[in-house]
DOVEX-252988 format. One record per residue (C-alpha): y, z, x; residue number from 1; residue in three letters. Coordinates in steps of 0.001 Angstrom, whole numbers, plus 500000, padded with zeros to 6 digits. Layout:
N
      Y      Z      X pafi drense
      Y      Z      X  NUM    ALA
...
This chain:
578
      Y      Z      X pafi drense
 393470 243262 926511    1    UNK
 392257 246244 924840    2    UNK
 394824 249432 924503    3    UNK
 391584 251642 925587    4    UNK
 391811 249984 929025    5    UNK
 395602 250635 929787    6    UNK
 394990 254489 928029    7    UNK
 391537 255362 928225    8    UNK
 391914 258912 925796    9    UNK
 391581 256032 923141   10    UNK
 388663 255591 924138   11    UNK
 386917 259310 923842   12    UNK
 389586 260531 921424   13    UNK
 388626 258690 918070   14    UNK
 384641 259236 919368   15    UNK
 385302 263025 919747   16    UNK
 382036 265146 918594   17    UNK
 382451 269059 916723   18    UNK
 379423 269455 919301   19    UNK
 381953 268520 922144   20    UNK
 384175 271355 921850   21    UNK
 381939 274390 923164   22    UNK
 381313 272933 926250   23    UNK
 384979 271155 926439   24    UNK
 386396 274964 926210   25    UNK
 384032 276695 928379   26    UNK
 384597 274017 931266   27    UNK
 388700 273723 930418   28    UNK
 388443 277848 931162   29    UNK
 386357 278174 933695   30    UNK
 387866 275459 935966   31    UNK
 391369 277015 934773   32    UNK
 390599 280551 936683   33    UNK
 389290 278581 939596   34    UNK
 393008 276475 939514   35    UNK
 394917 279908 939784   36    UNK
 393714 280955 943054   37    UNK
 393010 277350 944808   38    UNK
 396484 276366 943459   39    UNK
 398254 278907 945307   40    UNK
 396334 279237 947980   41    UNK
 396629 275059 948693   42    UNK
 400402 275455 947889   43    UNK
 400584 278008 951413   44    UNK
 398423 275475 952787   45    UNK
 400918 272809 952074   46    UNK
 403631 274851 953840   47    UNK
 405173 275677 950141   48    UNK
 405575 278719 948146   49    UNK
 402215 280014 945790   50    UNK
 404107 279087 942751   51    UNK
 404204 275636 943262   52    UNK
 400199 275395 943368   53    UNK
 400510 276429 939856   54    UNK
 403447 273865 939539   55    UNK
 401076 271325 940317   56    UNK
 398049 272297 937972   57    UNK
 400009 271359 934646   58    UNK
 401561 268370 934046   59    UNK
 399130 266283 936561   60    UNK
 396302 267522 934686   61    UNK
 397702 266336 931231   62    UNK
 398472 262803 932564   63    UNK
 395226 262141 933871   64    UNK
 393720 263243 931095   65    UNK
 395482 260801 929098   66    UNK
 395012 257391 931747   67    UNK
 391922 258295 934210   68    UNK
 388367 256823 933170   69    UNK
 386157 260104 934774   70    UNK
 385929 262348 931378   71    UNK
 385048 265186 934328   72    UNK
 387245 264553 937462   73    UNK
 389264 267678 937933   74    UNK
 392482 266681 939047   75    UNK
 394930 269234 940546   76    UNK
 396033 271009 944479   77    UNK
 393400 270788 946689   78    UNK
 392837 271547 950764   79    UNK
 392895 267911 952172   80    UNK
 395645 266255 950493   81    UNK
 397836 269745 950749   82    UNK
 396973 269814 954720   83    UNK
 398204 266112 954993   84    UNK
 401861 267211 953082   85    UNK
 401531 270573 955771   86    UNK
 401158 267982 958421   87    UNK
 403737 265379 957143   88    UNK
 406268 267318 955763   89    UNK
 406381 270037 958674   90    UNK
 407592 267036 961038   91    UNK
 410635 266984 959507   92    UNK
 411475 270291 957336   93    UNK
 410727 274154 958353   94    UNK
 407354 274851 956039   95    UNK
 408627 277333 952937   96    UNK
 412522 275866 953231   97    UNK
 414410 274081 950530   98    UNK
 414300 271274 952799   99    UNK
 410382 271356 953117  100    UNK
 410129 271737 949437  101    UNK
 412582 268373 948030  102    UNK
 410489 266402 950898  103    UNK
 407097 267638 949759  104    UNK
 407662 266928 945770  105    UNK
 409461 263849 947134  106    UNK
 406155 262703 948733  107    UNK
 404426 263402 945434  108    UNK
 406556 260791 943605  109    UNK
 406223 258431 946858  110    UNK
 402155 258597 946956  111    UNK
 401806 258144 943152  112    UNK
 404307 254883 943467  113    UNK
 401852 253629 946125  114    UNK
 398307 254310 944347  115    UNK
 399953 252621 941265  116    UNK
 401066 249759 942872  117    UNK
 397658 249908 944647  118    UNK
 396176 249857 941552  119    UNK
 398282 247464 939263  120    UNK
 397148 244844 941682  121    UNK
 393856 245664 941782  122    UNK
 393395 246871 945359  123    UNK
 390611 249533 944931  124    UNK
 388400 247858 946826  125    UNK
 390362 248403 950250  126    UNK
 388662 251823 950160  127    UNK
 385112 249964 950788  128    UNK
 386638 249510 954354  129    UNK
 386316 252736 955174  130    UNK
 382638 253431 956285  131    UNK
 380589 256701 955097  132    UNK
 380393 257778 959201  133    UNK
 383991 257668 959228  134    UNK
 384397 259027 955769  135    UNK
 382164 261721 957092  136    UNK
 383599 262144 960583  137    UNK
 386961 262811 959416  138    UNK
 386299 265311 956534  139    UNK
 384688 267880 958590  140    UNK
 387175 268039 961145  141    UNK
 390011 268274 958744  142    UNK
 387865 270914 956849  143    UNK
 387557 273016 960279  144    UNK
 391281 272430 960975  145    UNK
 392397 273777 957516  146    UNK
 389596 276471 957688  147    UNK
 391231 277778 961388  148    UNK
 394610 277428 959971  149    UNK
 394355 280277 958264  150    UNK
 393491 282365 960771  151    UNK
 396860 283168 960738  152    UNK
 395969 285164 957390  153    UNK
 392609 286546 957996  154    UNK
 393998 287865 961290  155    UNK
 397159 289165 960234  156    UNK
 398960 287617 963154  157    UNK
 401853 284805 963728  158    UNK
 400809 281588 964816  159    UNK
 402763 277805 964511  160    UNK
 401872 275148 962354  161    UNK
 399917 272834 964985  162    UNK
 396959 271095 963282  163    UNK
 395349 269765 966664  164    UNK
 392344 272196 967301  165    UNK
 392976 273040 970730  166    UNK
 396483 274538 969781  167    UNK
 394994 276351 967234  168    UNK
 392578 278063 969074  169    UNK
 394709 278921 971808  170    UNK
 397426 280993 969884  171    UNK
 394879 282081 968036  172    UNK
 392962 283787 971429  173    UNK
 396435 284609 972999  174    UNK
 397113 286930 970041  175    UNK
 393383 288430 969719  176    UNK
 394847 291600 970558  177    UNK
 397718 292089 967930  178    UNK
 394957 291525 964976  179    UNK
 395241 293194 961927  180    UNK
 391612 295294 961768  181    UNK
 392362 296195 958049  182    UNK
 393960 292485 956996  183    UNK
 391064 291051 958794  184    UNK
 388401 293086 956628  185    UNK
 389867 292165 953311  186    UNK
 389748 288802 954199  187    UNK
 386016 288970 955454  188    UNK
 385495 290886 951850  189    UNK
 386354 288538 949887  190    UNK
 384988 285903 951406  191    UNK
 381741 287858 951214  192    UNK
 382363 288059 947919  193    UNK
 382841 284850 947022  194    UNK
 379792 283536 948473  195    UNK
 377642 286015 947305  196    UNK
 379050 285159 943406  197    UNK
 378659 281481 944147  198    UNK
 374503 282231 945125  199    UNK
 374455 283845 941707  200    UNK
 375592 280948 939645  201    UNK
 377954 278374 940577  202    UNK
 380470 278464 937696  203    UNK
 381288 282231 938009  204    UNK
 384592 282287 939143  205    UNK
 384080 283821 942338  206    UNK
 387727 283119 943823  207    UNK
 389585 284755 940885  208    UNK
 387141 287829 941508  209    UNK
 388175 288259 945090  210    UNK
 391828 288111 944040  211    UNK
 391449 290277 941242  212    UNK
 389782 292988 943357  213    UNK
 392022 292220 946638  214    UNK
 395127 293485 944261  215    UNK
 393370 296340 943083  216    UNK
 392436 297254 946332  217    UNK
 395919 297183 948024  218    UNK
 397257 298627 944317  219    UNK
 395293 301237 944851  220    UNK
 395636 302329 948663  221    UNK
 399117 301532 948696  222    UNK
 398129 298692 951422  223    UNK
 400904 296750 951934  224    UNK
 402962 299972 953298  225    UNK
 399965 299703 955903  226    UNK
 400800 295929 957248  227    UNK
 398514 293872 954981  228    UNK
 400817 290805 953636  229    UNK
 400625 290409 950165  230    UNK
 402511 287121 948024  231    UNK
 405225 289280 946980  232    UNK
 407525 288525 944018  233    UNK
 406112 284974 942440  234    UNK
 408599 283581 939658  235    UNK
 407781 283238 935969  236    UNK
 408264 280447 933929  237    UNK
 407508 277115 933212  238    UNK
 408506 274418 936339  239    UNK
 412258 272824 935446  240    UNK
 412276 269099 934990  241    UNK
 414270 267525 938131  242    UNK
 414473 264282 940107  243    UNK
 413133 264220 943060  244    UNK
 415072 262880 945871  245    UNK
 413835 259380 946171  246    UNK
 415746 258383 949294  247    UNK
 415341 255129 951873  248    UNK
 415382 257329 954935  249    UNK
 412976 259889 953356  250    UNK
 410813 257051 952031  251    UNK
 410825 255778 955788  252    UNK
 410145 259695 957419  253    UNK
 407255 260040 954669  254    UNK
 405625 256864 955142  255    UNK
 402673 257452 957741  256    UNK
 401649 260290 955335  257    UNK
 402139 258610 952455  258    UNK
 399466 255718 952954  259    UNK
 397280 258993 954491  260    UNK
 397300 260744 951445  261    UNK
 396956 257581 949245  262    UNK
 393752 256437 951206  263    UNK
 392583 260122 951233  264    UNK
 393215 261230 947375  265    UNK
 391933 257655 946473  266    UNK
 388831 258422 948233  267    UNK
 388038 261730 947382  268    UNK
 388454 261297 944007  269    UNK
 386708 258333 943279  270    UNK
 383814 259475 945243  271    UNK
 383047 262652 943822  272    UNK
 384479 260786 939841  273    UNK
 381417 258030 940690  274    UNK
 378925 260740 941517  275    UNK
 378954 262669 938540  276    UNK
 379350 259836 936457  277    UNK
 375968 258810 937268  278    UNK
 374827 261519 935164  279    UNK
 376921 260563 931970  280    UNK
 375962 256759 930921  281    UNK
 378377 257383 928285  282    UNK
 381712 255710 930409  283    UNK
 381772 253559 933249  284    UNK
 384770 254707 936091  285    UNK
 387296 252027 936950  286    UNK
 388234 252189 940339  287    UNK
 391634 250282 939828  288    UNK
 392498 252375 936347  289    UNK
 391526 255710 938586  290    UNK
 394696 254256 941140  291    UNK
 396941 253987 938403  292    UNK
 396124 257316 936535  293    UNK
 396473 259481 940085  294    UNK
 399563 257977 940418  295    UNK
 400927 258269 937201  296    UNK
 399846 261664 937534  297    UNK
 401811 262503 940519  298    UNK
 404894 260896 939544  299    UNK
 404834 262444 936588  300    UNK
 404479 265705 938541  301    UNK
 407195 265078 941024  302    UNK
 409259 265239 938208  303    UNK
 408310 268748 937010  304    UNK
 407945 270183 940838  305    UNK
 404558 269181 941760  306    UNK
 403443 268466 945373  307    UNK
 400533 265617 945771  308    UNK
 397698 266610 943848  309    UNK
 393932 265013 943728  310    UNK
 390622 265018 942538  311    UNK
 388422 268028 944103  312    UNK
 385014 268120 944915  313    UNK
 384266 272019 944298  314    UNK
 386394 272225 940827  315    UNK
 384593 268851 939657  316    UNK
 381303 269913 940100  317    UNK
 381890 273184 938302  318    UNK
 383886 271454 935582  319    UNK
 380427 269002 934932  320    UNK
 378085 272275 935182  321    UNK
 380463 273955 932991  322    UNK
 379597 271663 929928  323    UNK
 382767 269239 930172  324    UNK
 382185 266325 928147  325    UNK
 385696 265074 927767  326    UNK
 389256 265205 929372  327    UNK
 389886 267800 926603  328    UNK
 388446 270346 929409  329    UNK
 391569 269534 931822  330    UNK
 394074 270062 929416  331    UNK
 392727 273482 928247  332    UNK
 392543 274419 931893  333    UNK
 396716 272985 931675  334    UNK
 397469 275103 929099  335    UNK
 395555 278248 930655  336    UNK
 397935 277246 933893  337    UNK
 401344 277129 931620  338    UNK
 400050 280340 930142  339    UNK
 399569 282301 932698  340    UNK
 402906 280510 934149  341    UNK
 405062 282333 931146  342    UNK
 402856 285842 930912  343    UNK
 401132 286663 933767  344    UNK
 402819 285956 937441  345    UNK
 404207 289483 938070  346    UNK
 400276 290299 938481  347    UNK
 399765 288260 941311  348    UNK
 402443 290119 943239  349    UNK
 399575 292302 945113  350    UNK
 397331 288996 946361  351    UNK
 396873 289692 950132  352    UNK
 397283 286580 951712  353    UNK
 394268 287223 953516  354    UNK
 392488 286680 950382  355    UNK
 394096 283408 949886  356    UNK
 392932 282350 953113  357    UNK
 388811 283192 952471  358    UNK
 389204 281215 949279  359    UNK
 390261 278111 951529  360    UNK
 388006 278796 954155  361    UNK
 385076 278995 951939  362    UNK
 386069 275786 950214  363    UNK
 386571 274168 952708  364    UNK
 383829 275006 955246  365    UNK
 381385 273582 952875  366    UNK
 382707 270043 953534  367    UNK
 381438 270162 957464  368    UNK
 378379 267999 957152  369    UNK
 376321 268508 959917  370    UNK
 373105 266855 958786  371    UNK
 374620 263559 958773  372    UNK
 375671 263132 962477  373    UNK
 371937 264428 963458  374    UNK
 370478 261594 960412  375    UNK
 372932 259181 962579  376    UNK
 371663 260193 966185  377    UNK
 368451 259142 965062  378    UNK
 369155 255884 962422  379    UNK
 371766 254091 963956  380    UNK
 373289 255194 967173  381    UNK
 376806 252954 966497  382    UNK
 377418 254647 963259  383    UNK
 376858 257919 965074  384    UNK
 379782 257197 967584  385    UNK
 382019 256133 965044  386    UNK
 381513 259607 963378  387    UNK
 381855 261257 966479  388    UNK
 385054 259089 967624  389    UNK
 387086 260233 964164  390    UNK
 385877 263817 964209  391    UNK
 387445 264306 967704  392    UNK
 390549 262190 966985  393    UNK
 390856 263832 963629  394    UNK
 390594 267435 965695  395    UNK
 392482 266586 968668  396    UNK
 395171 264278 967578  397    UNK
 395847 265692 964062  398    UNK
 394699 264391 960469  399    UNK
 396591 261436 960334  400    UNK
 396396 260197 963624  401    UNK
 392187 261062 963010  402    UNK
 392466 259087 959296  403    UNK
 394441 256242 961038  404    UNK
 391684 256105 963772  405    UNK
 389008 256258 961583  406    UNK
 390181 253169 959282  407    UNK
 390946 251037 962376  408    UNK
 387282 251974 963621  409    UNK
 385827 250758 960153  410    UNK
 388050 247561 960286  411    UNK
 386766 246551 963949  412    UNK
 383366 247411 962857  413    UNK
 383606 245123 960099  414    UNK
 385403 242161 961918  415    UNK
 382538 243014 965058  416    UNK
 380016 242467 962315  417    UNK
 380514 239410 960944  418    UNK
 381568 238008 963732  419    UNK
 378326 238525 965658  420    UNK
 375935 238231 962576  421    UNK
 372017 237957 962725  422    UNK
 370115 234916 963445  423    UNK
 366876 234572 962827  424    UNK
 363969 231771 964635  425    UNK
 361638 231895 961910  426    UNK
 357937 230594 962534  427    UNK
 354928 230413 960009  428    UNK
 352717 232484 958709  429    UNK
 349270 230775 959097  430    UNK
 347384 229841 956060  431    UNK
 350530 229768 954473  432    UNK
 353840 228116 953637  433    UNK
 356388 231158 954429  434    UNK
 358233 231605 956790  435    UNK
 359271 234521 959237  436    UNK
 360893 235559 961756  437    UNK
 359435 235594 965134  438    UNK
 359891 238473 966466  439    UNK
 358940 240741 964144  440    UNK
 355274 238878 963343  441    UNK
 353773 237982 966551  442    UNK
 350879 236252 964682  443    UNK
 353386 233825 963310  444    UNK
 352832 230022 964505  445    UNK
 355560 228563 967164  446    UNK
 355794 225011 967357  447    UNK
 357467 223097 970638  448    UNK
 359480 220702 968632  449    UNK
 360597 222125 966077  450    UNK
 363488 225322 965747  451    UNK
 363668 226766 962559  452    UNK
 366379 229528 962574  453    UNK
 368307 231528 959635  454    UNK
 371805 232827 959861  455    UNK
 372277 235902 957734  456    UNK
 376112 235591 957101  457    UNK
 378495 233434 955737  458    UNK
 379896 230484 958201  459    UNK
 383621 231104 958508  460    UNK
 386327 230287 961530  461    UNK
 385958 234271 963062  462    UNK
 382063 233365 963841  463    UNK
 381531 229528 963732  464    UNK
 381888 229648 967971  465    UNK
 379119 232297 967828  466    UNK
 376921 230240 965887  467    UNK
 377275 227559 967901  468    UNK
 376777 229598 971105  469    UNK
 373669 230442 969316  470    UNK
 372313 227406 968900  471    UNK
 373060 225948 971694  472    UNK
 371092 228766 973869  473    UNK
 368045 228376 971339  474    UNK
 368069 224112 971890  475    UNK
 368318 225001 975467  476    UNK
 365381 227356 975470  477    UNK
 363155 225334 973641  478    UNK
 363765 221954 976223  479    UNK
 362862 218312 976009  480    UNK
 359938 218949 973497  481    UNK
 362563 220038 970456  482    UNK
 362448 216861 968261  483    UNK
 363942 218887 965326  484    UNK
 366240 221658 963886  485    UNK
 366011 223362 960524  486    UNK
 368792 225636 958935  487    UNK
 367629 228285 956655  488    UNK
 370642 228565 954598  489    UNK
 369742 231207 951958  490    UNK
 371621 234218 953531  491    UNK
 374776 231515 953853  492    UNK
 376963 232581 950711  493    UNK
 379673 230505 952162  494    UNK
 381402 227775 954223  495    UNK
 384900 227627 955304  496    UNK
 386765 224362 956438  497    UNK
 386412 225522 960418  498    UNK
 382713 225620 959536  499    UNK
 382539 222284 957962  500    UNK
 384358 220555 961246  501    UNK
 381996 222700 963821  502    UNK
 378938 221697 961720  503    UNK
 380150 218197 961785  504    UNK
 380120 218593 965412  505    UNK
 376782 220134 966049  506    UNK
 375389 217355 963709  507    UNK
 377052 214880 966327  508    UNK
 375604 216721 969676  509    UNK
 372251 216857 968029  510    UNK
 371995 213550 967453  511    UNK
 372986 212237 970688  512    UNK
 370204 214200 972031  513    UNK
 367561 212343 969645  514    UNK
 367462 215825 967956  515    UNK
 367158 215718 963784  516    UNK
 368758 218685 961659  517    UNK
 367834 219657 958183  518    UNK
 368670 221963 955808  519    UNK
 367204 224313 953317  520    UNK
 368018 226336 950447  521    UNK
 371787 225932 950605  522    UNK
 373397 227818 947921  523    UNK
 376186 225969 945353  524    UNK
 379462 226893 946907  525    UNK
 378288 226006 950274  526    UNK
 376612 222275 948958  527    UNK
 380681 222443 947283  528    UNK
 382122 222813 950626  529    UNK
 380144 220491 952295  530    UNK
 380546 217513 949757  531    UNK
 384604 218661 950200  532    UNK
 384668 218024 953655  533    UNK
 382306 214529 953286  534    UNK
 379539 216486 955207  535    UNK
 376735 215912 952733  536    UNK
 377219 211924 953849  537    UNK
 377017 212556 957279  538    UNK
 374171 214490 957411  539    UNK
 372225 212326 954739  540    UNK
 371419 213578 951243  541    UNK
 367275 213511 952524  542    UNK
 368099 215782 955135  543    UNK
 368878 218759 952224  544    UNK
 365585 220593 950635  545    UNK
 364668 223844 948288  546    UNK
 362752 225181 951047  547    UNK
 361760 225712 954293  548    UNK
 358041 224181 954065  549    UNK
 359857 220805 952145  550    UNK
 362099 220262 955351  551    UNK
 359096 220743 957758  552    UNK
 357021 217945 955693  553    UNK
 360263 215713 955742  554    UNK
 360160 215764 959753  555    UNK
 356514 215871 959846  556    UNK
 356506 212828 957945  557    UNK
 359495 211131 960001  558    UNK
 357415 211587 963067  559    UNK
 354210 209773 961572  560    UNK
 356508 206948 960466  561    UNK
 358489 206918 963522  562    UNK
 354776 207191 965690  563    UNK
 353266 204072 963231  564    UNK
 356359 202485 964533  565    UNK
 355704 202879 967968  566    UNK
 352698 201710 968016  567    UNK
 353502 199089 965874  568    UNK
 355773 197858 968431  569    UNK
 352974 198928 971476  570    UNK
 350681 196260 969755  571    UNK
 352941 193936 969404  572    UNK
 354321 194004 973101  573    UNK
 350509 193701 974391  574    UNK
 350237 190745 972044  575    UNK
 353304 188863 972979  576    UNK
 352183 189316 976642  577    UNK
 348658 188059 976459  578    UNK
């Protein structure tokens, strides 16, 4: 085993390019003036005070730098995973307490345990369970639920913690009368603001310019004497390395949102770490490595009072159009973090909240994809409901009640799937040897005696009775006249042992109704299985052909021996008798 694949910096570092460096620095800074803003704002998401955002945009950063595989994945807070730790966490702890805090870094060090573990043993792929309409379905209601949640802070008003919609919007319309006018228009300002930078050019850091001018504004008209909340005193200094409190009964509280936010951060991150990496053929991402260097990452951070941190969508993309070639970019934007950390947190004292809550909203609101339930409504109506069934979970049961949902929707889809496969009764083409299926070429030849069919999935105990079923109806339907049955098997990849005993059987009923069956173009591991469960005798080694047009001229050619031999015996009656 190569060191490079257990600490992938060896693999960039000794390769490093002078050329590298400009756009390493650029992207490390711009994605590091992004991180102040989004980290503190996510931190309030999370239910934990702004200082902790920044908390969790050092030492996370620096680890995955040294173990991920994505040279542009920007790891750090962002507004899914920090809604989940809201969501968990506030079940058992006041949001902002001591309390809330030891359980929230706790569940840092819990999550990055699991996506190790997750990762060790080479469990990526469990995320291919979870299908895009779900995927989809579940992000845009979280992103409206974390976008409404801060209405609280555009609106200047008190509302509780509930993350089910309908809760939401109720306090929020009970209280429509105590808003804050002037809180309210700072918070429509800047998000004005930053969407109007963003049109301009994506990598302008629009956030840090709404938080820049939202304390100059309330420096400057003495705002906060006027009601408009502002972050207030945030500490200085560097976070204090501490254990977190790993505890059985916390580890058992935590749990539901632990697997949440390991499927979630998993997800995210490798999604938006594969699509940019399609642009760089330099590196290949490794799914299982990408497990192990989150986690490392956020045990690593629970240790220097770090909540669960991710890969994000927004600060990845900006981080690739930045110029980032390497992890070098990350752990410039660390340093920038751990700078600003030791110089700079008295300025932030002015921040209205409300201007914290338009830089979540506008992150956030971009991740409602409504083009792909209307693609859905018109491609595949199942798909569609699926989507529809986790959005309204998500939105009216909470996030991870709606995530939970959503991956036992995917699962039953899959197990419903394979289950109740495709067959095929395929027919030819005339004037040629192919053959299709039936229903889709009406000009394709039938034939009486003969059932040629194709079943596009592997046979296996969960859909061996639905095969059968199958068959049965098709022998039925085709009467006395059927004489034959042929088994494409090229979409058959493989063949348990409850497969081998049903096909045993069908071989058996066929026969005993003077019926023949062939096969063609079985594949190696299914011939395997079939010679393992002394099938290939029973059917007869003749009986097996490359294709579909070789078994059709092996029955064809049984019926002209088996007619000579008829008449053979015809003659030789009306001879014996005269």
């Amino acid at each position: 085993m190569k060191w490079s694949s257990i600490l992938p910096v060896l693999s960039w570092v000794p390769n490093y390019k002078k050329s590298d460096l400009q756009g390493d620095f650029s992207a490390g800074l711009t994605v590091g003036v992004m991180l102040i803003p989004q980290g503190m704002a996510y931190a309030m998401l999370a239910g934990l005070p702004p200082i902790y955002g920044l908390y969790a945009a050092t030492i996370p950063l620096i680890i995955y730098a040294l173990f991920g595989t994505s040279r542009q994945l920007a790891v750090g807070p962002v507004a899914m995973v920090s809604l989940l730790t809201a969501s968990g966490v506030g079940l058992l702890a006041e949001p902002g307490s001591v309390d809330f805090i030891t359980l929230a870094i706790a569940l840092s060090l819990f999550t990055g345990l699991s996506q190790f573990l997750v990762g060790v043993f080479r469990l990526g792929f469990l995320v291919n369970f979870l299908s895009y309409p779900v995927i989809s379905g579940f992000t845009s209601a979280a992103a409206l639920i974390i976008g409404l949640s801060q209405l609280k802070h555009l609106l200047g008003i008190k509302m509780g913690g509930s993350q089910k919609i309908y809760v939401v919007l109720g306090e929020a319309f009970s209280q429509i009368n105590n808003i804050h006018w002037l809180t309210l228009l700072i918070g429509l300002g800047g998000m004005a603001l930053i969407m109007g930078v963003k049109r301009i050019h994506k990598s302008i850091p629009g956030s840090l310019l709404a938080v820049i001018v939202g304390i100059l504004v309330v420096m400057i008209f003495h705002l906060e004497g006027a009601g408009v909340k502002v972050l207030g005193d945030v500490p200085q200094g560097l976070p204090k390395f501490a254990l977190p409190q790993f505890t059985w009964t916390n580890f058992q509280a935590l749990l539901p949102t632990t697997l949440a936010i390991t499927l979630v951060s998993f997800m995210e991150s490798i999604a938006v770490a594969t699509a940019i990496q399609s642009k760089h053929k330099t590196y290949k991402v490794d799914p299982n490595q990408e497990l192990i260097a989150l986690g490392i990452s956020k045990i690593a951070g629970s240790f220097f009072q770090s909540f669960p941190v991710s890969g994000g969508f927004s600060r990845t993309a900006v981080n690739d159009q930045a110029g980032a070639r390497t992890q070098l970019a990350a752990i410039i934007s660390a340093i920038l973090i751990v700078l600003t950390l030791l110089f700079l947190t008295p300025l932030f004292h002015d921040v209205p909240n409300a201007i914290l809550a338009s830089v979540i909203m506008v992150a956030v609101f971009g991740l409602i994809d409504v083009k792909e339930p209307v693609h859905l409504w018109h491609a595949n109506r199942t798909d569609f409901w699926m989507l529809i069934v986790t959005f309204t979970a998500t939105l009216m049961l909470g996030i991870i009640q709606g995530i939970g949902i959503g991956v036992l929707l995917s699962l039953v889809m899959v197990i419903y799937r394979t289950t109740r496969p495709h067959i095929a009764v395929l027919g030819r083409v005339p004037g040629t040897s192919v053959y299709r299926n039936v229903d889709r070429f009406p000009e394709i030849q039938k034939r009486a005696d003969l059932l040629i069919i194709r079943f596009d999935a592997q046979l296996y105990f969960a859909n061996i009775n639905y095969f059968r079923q199958c068959l049965e109806d098709l022998v039925v339907d085709k009467g006395a006249s059927l004489r034959a049955v042929i088994i494409n098997a090229e979409s058959i990849n493989n063949m348990d042992s409850s497969a081998v005993h049903a096909v045993e059987e069908v071989v058996a009923d066929l026969r005993a109704r003077n019926i023949d069956l062939y096969f063609s173009s079985v594949k190696g591991p299914v011939r395997d299985a079939m010679a393992k469960g002394k099938l290939l005798g029973k059917i007869g080694d003749d009986h097996f052909f490359m294709v579909v047009q070789d078994a059709v001229n092996a029955y064809e050619h049984h019926q002209d021996k088996s007619q000579l031999a008829e008449d053979d015996q015809r003659a030789y009656t009306m001879q014996t008798n005269t």
